[in-house]
ZAMARGU-4260 file (C-alpha; in steps of 0.2 Angstrom, whole numbers, plus 5000, padded with zeros to 4 digits):
<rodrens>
0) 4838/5360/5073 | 4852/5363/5060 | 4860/5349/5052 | 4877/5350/5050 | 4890/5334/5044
5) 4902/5334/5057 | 4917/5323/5063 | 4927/5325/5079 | 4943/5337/5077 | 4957/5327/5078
10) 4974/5334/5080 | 4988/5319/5079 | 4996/5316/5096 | 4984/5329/5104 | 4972/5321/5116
15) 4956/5334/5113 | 4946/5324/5126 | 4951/5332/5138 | 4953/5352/5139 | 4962/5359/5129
20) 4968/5380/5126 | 4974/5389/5111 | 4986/5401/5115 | 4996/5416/5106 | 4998/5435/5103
25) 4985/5444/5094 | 4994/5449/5082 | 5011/5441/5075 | 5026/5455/5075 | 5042/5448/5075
30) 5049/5431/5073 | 5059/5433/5090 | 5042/5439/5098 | 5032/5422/5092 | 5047/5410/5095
35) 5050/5416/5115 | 5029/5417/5118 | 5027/5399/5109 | 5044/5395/5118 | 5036/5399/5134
40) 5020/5392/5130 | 5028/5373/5124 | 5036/5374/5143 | 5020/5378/5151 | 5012/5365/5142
45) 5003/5369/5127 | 5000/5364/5113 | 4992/5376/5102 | 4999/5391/5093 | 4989/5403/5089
50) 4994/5421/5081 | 4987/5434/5070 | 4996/5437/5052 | 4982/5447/5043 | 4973/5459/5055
55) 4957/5468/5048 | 4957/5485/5056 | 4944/5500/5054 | 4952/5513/5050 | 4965/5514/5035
60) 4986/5517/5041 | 4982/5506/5060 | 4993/5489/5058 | 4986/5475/5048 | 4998/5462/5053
65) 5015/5457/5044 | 5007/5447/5032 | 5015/5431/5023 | 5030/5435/5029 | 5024/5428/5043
70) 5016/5412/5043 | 5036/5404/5042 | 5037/5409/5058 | 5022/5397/5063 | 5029/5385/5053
75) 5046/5386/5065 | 5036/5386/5080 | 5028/5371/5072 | 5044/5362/5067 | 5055/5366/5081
80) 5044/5367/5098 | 5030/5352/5090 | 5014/5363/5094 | 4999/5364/5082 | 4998/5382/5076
85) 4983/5390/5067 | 4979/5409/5062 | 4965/5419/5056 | 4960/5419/5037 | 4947/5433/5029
90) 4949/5429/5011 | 4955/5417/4998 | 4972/5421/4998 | 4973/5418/5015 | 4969/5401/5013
95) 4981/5396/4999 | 4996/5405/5009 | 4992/5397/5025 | 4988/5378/5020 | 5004/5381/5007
100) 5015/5385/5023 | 5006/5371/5034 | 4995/5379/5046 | 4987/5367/5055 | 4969/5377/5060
105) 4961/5392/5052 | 4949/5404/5060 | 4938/5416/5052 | 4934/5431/5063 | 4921/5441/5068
110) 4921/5455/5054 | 4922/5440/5041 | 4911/5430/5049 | 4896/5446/5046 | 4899/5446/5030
115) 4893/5432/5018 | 4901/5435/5001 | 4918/5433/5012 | 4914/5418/5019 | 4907/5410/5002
120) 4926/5415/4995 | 4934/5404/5011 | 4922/5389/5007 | 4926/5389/4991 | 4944/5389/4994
125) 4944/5377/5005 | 4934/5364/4995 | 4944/5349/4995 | 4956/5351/5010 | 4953/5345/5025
130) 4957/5355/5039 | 4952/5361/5056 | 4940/5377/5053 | 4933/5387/5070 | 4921/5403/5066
135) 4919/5417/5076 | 4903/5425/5079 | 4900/5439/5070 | 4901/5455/5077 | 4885/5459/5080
140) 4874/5448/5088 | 4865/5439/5072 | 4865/5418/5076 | 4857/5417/5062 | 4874/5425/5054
145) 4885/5415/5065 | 4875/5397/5057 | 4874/5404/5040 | 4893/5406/5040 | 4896/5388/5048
150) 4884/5381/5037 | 4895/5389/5021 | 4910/5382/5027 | 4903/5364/5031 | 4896/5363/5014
155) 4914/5364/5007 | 4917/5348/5013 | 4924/5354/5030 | 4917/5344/5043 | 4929/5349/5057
160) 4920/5363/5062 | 4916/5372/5079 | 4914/5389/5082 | 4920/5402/5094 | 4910/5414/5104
165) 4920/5428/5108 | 4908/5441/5113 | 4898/5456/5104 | 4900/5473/5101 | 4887/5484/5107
170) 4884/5504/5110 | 4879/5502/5128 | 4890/5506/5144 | 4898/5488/5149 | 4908/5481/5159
175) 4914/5470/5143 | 4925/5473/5131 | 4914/5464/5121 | 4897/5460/5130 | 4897/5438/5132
180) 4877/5438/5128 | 4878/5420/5134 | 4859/5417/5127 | 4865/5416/5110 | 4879/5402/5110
185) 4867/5393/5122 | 4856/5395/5108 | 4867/5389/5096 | 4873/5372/5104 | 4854/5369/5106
190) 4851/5370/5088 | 4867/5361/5082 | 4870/5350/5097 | 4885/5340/5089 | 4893/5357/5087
195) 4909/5360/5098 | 4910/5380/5107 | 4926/5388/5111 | 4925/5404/5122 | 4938/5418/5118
200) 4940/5425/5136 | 4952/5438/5127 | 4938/5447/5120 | 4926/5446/5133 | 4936/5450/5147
205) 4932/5466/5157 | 4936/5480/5148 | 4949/5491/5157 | 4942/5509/5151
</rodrens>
């Protein structure tokens, strides 16, 4: 059993009791592009934004999001349609920028997630705020990666913590974009039981190819 210090997520106002969806592009582009999707997101109903700024791509010249210029968009969303809005962080900077700016949960991604010098620099930025943290597990399918990477962040003091399963990549023939391997997230609730689990669907959808 892994022993993490935990406390419930709590999101003023929110009722997290109940099911609850995050919602957003993948990847911020334009101002006008966030404000009608969180737009038409608030009227549906919900009440958390998400949206890429910093995107880590493979291969160098592919879009790696806009950046900081970004993250005031989040913050109009936040002000001007009342929804919770949270992005992805891979390094220290991200996590200054976004806290300064008023993001309201961070995620660390797959590709961060797999690498532990990466996660080490978010913990140690975040040492001393208290914030909603969800980790994605690692690209490949390590649990003992994914817990490692929880276990970095809770010992920064971050005790709202869950983590997002959002599939793995694999060299076989799948239907999946990525392939759901629902015996490791099964494994990982029964070694921290207190631990809450998002699914990314996104990610594990069908692939289309």
């Amino acid at each position: 059993m892994v022993k993490l210090d935990l406390e419930k997520i709590s999101l003023p106002g929110l009722d997290l009791e109940r099911p609850w969806v995050i919602a957003g592009p993948c990847s911020a582009e334009t101002e006008e592009q966030v404000m009608e999707t969180a737009t038409q997101l608030s009227a549906d109903g919900f009440k958390i934004f998400r949206a890429g700024i910093w995107k880590p791509r493979t291969r160098p010249g592919a879009f790696e999001g806009v950046g900081t210029i970004g993250l005031p968009w989040l913050k109009k969303v936040k002000e001007e349609l009342g929804m919770f809005v949270g992005t992805e962080v891979a390094n220290a900077h991200h996590v200054f920028e976004a806290i300064k700016h008023g993001i309201d949960i961070l995620w660390i991604g797959a590709r961060t997630t797999a690498n532990p010098f990466a996660v080490q620099e978010i913990a140690d930025a975040l040492k001393g705020v208290d914030i909603p943290v969800l980790v994605k597990n690692p690209v490949n399918p390590d649990l003992e990666l994914w817990i490692g990477a929880l276990e970095r962040i809770n010992q920064a003091g971050i005790k709202k913590l869950a983590a997002i399963h959002r599939g793995f990549s694999t060299y076989d023939k799948t239907k999946y974009r990525n392939h759901p391997q629902w015996q490791i997230p099964i494994e990982l609730k029964r070694r921290c039981p207190d631990l809450p689990i998002i699914c990314d669907p996104s990610h594990i959808s069908v692939n289309p190819n």
